[in-house]
matplotlib code that plots the C-alpha trace (Angstrom):
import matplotlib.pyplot as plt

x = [-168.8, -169.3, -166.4, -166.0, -164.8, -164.4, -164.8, -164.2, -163.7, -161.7, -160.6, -156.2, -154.2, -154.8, -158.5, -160.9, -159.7, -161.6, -160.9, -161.6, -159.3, -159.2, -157.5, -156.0, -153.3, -150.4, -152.1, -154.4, -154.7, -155.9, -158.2, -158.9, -157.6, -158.3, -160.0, -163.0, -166.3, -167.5, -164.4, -164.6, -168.6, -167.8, -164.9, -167.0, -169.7, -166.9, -165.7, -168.5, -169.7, -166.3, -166.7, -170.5, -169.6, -167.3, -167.1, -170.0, -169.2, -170.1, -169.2, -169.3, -168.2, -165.5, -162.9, -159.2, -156.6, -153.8, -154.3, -155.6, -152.3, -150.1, -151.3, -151.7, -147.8, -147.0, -148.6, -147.0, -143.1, -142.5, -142.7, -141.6, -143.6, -147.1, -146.3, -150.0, -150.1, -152.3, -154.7, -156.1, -159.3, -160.4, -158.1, -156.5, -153.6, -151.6, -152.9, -152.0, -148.4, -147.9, -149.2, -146.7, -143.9, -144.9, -144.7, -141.1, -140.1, -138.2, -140.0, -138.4, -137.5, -139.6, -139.4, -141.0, -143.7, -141.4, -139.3, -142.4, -143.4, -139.9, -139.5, -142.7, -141.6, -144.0, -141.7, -143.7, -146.6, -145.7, -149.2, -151.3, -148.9, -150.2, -153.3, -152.9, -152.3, -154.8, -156.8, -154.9, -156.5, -154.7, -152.7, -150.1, -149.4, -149.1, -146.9, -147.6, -147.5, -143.3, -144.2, -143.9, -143.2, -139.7, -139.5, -139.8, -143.3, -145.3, -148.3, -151.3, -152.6, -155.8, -155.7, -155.5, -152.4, -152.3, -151.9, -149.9, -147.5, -148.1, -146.4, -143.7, -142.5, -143.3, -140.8, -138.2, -138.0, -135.7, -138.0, -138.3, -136.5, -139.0, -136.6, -136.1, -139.9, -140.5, -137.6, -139.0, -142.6, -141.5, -139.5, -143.0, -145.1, -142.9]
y = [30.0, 26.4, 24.3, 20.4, 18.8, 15.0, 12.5, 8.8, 6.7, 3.2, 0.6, 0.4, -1.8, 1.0, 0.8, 3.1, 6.6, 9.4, 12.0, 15.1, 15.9, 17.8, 17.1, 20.0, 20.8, 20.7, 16.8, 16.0, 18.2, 16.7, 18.7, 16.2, 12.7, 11.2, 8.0, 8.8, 9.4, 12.0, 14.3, 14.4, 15.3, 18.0, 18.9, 19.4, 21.4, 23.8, 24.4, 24.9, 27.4, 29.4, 30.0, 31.1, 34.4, 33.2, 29.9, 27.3, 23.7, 20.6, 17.3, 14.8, 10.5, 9.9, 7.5, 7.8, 4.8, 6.8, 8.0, 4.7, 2.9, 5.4, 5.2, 1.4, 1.7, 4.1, 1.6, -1.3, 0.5, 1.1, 4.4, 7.1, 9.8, 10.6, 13.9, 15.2, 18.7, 19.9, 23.0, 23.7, 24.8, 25.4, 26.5, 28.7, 30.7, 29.2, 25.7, 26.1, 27.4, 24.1, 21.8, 23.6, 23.0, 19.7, 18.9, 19.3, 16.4, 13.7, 10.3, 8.2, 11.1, 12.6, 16.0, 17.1, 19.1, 21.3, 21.9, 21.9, 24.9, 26.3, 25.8, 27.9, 30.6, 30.1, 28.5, 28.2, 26.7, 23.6, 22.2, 24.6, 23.0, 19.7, 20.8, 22.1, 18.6, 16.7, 18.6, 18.3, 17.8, 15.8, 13.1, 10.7, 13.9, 16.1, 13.8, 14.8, 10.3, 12.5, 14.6, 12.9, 13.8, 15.1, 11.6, 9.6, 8.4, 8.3, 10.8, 11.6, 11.0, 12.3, 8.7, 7.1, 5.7, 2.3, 3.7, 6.4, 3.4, 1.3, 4.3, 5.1, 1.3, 1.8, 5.0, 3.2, -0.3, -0.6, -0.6, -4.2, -4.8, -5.5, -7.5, -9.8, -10.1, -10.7, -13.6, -15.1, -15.0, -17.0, -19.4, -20.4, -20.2, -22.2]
z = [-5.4, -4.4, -3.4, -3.3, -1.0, -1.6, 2.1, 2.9, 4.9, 4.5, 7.2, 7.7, 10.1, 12.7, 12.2, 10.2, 8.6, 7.9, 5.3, 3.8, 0.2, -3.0, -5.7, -6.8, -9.6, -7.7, -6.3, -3.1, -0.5, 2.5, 4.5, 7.3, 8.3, 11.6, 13.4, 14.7, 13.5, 15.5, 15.5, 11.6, 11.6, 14.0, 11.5, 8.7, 10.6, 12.1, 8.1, 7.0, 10.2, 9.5, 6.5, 5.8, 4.6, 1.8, -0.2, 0.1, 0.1, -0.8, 0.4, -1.7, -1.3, -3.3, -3.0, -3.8, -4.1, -3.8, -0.1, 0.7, -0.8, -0.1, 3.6, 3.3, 3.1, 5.3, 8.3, 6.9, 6.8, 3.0, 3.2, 5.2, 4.0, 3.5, 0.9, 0.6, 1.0, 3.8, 4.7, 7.7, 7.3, 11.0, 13.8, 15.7, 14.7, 17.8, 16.7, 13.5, 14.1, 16.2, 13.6, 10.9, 13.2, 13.7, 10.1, 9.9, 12.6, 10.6, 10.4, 13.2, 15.0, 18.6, 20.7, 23.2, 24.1, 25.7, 22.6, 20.2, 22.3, 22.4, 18.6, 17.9, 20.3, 23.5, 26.0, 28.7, 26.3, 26.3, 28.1, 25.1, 22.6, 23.6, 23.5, 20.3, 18.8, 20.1, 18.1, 15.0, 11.6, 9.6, 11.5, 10.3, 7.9, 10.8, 12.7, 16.3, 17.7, 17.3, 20.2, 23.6, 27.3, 28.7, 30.1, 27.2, 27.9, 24.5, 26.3, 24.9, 21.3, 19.8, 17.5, 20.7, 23.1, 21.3, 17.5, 18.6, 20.7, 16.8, 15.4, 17.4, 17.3, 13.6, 13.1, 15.6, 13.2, 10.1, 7.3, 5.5, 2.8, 0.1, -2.0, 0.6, 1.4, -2.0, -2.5, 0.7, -0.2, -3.7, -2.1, 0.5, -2.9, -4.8]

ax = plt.figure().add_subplot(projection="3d")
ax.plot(x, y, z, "-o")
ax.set_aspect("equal")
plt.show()
């Protein structure tokens, strides 16, 4: 049985995100969403070498507004949630206990390594856990610019130090009042 997998790619304030959905009954699932080119070819060759013996897919350019917009507004502070459901399709199972757990830190909240690792039950794997995220699948959905160093240092970020830096400062500010904006941007067109 073939399965299809819809990919594109579209340009945001953070720069140009990848993505691999379906839209499924229950809405998109996002199977991939990152910022760099390479990482999502090698994505899509590692899905589709895991799973020779069962489904085949097929990848086909398609794109969708409503991860665009909804993502479009995440990165501009109107939302605070990006509610796509997620599979990970390639993974460890110790990567993808990490990236579960990760899922459930509240927006504008951080942890860090340490307790990510102490959350999932390996302690002392807080280095792994790290690890772990970098090569997460699905970020902004899998929030792991939440998980920084014991010292409060942002650390690493598979995205990159200056989006995951965008995002934190992002999480951290009160969102805008729309209302407001609005009033303010008919009072300069008026």
């Amino acid at each position: 049985m073939t399965r299809y997998i819809n990919k594109t790619e579209f340009r945001t304030k953070t720069g140009v995100l990848y993505c691999l959905w379906e839209n499924r009954a229950c809405g998109i699932t996002v199977l991939f969403l990152g910022n760099k080119k390479e990482t999502f070819r090698k994505y899509i060759e590692k899905i589709k070498d895991n799973c020779r013996d069962s489904d085949s897919f097929s990848f086909i350019s398609k794109e969708s507004k409503d991860i665009e917009n909804k993502i479009d507004r995440y990165l501009n502070g109107k939302i605070k949630s990006l509610d796509f459901k997620v599979e990970f399709l390639a993974g460890t199972q110790f990567q993808k206990k990490i990236w579960n757990v990760a899922l459930s830190i509240p927006y504008g909240k951080t942890i860090s390594y340490r307790k990510l690792a102490a959350l999932t039950g390996y302690r002392k794997a807080w280095r792994a856990a790290g690890s772990a995220l970098k090569k997460n699948p699905v970020m902004l959905i899998v929030p792991c610019h939440r998980i920084i160093r014991s010292d409060g240092a942002p650390g690493e970020f598979g995205g990159g130090k200056k989006v995951k830096k965008f995002l934190l400062s992002l999480e951290k500010s009160p969102p805008p009042d729309t209302r407001f904006n609005d009033y303010l941007a008919n009072i300069i067109a008026s």
